[in-house]
C-alpha positions, 0 to 999 in steps of 0.5 A: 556322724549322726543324721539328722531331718530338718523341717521348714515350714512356710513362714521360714522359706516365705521369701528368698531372703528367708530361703538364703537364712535356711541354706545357713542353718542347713550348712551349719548343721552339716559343718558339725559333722552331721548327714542332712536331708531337708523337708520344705513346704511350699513358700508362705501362702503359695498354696492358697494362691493355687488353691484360689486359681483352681476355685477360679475356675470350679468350687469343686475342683477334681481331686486328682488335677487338684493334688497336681496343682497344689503339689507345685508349691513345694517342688518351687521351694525344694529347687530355691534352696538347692540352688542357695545351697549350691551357691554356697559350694554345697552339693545338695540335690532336690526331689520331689515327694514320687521322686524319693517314692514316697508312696501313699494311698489314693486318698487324694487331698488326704494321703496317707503314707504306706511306705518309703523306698530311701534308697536313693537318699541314702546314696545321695547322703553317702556322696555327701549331698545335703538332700532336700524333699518336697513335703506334703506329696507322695505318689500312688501304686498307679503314679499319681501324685497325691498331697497329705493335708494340710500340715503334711509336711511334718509327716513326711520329714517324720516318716524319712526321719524313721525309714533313714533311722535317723538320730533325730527330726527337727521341726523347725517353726515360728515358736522356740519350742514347747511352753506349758501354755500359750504365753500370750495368755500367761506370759511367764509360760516356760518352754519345756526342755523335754516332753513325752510323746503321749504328752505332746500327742494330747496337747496337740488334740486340745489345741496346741498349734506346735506340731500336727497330731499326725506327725507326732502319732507316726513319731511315736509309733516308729521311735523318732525323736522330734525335735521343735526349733524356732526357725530364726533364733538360736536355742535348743527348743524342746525335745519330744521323745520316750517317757524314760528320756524326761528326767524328773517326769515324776517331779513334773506333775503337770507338763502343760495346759492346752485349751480350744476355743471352737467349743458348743455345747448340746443338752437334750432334755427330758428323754424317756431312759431306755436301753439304747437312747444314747445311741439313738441320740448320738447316731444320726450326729456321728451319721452326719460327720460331726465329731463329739468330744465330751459328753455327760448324761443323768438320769432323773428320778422320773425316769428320764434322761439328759444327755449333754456332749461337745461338738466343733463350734463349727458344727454347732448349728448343723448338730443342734439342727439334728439334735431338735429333730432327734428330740420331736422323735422320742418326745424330748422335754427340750434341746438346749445349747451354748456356743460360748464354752472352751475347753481347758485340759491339764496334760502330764503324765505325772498325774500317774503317780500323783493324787490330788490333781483334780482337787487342786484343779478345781480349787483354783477354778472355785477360788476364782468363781469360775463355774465347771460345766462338764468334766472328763479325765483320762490316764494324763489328762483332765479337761473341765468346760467353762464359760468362754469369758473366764478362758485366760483368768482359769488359764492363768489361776491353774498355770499359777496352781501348779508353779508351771513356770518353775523348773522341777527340782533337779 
């Protein structure tokens, strides 16, 4: 008998029809011969609604009262699917997050998960109860109740998964698995069957939307095999698991292609070259909580320097802001910058024991005239910025480049 963690998201309990769906894969699971216990998150759009009543009344509503409110939504739907499952002759019992003492830290809106005590699962799983458990809530060392973030709900069916050392987490979602691109972009994207945690871990920091980068460290980190579903189609999605379970890993040089679109990019020209002006440069713009991605400088022959680096587009306006200040400062040439950039990242861990990578790369890209703006690279990962317009064609070229949608050779 294996234990395994099942997860819904909004999308798949958005409506009771869609709650009387999920109580149908929970008893087909459980009718294989398998312990279940079910992570939910609240009923699509519920969460906004509470967020929007809490604004009603204040734009900066407390962050205790707040994390009350909005962990309602899933204690809702936890109590709906128990009482489908129920219906169904099932014994199932629903718990809120401080029920099963999930116990977090007081970083309210923002949790993080210290410990779990399963006690009480597990002697529910033993009396054959299928388990259900709100996502995204936890409680403090005082009892408070706390919420994890958005996307929380996946941390918490993973951090079960690995306190109840079960065989597997399933996450279910609108998407069938994994694919090696977006396949609105290329549309003979192939759905991966298995991938590595550190590959996912990187798809998921460039863009891809699948699984939350909190989730996937924690699985990574604790061993649990995460497994992504699609919530209303039958198949075997994508298994994200350790680099020696992937078979063919070698053949497969490429895993994916993620890309962002909430790119700037930031130049600051002319700066006298001394020791410490990156940091004089960059500082008061990490100072200001924005984060920066990639970042290039050059030294001129007349002794000064360029510093070009990405920031969220978001924050292209705030850092540029900072950035012309910073410059007026060490008596910059001038400041420079471009909200019409993307970043597309080739990811696999192939490239450990492969050459060429790179060359194939921008081959494809000069084949197309698409002009490369910035490089970075790490161990399983190279990421180039382009021109936004040229997004889907680069996508597309480098997809083509390195015969994604063929399986490696068995």
């Amino acid at each position: 008998m294996a234990l395994i963690i099942q997860k819904y998201g909004g999308t798949s309990v958005g409506t009771i029809e869609k709650i009387e769906n999920v109580a149908e894969k929970v008893i087909a699971t459980k009718r294989a011969g398998n312990d279940v216990v079910v992570v939910v998150s609240a009923m699509s759009g519920e969460t906004n609604r509470l967020i929007g009543l809490a604004k009603d009344i204040t734009s900066t509503p407390d962050p205790r009262e707040y994390d009350v409110l909005v962990a309602t939504g899933e204690q809702v739907t936890i109590a709906l699917l128990s009482i489908a499952l129920i219906k169904r002759g099932y014994a199932a019992r629903s718990y809120t997050g401080s029920q099963v003492r999930i116990r977090t830290d007081n970083a309210y809106t923002k949790a993080r998960i210290m410990d779990i005590d399963e006690q009480r699962v597990r002697q529910d799983l033993r009396e054959g109860r299928i388990v259900v458990v709100a996502g995204f809530q936890g409680m403090d060392e005082d009892d408070n109740i706390t919420t994890l973030g958005r996307g929380g709900s996946d941390t918490t069916a993973v951090a079960l998964a690995a306190a109840l050392k079960a065989d597997e987490c399933q996450i279910y979602t609108d998407v069938d698995g994994v694919y090696t691109t977006d396949p609105r972009v290329v549309p003979h994207a192939r759905r991966l069957d298995k991938i590595t945690f550190e590959e996912m871990l990187e798809l998921a920091s460039l863009g891809s939307k699948v699984l939350q980068i909190r989730s996937v460290e924690f699985a990574g980190k604790y061993g649990v095999r995460l497994r992504v579903l699609h919530s209303f189609q039958d198949g075997p999605g994508t298994l994200i698991t350790y680099d020696e379970e992937v078979e063919n890993m070698e053949e497969a040089v490429i895993s994916g292609i993620a890309f962002n679109r909430d790119e700037a990019e930031l130049t600051i020209a002319g700066v006298p070259d001394h020791p410490g002006v990156a940091y004089k440069i960059l500082g008061p713009i990490g100072e200001s909580n924005i984060e920066v991605d990639m970042i290039i400088q050059n030294i001129g022959a007349d002794g000064c320097t360029d510093l070009t680096f990405t920031v969220n587009r978001n924050d292209f306006a705030k850092a540029r802001k900072i950035l012309e200040k910073t410059a007026q400062e060490l008596g910059a040439r001038e400041v420079t910058g471009d909200d019409t950039i993307v970043k597309i990242s080739l990811v696999g861990v192939g490239m450990r024991s492969h050459a060429g990578i790179a060359s194939t790369m921008f081959g494809a890209l000069a084949k197309e005239n698409i002009n490369i703006r910035m490089i970075s690279t790490s161990e399983i990962k190279i990421s180039v910025v382009v021109g936004e317009k040229y997004l889907e064609l680069a996508v597309r070229a480098l997809h083509d480049a390195f015969k994604l949608d063929q399986k490696p050779a068995a």
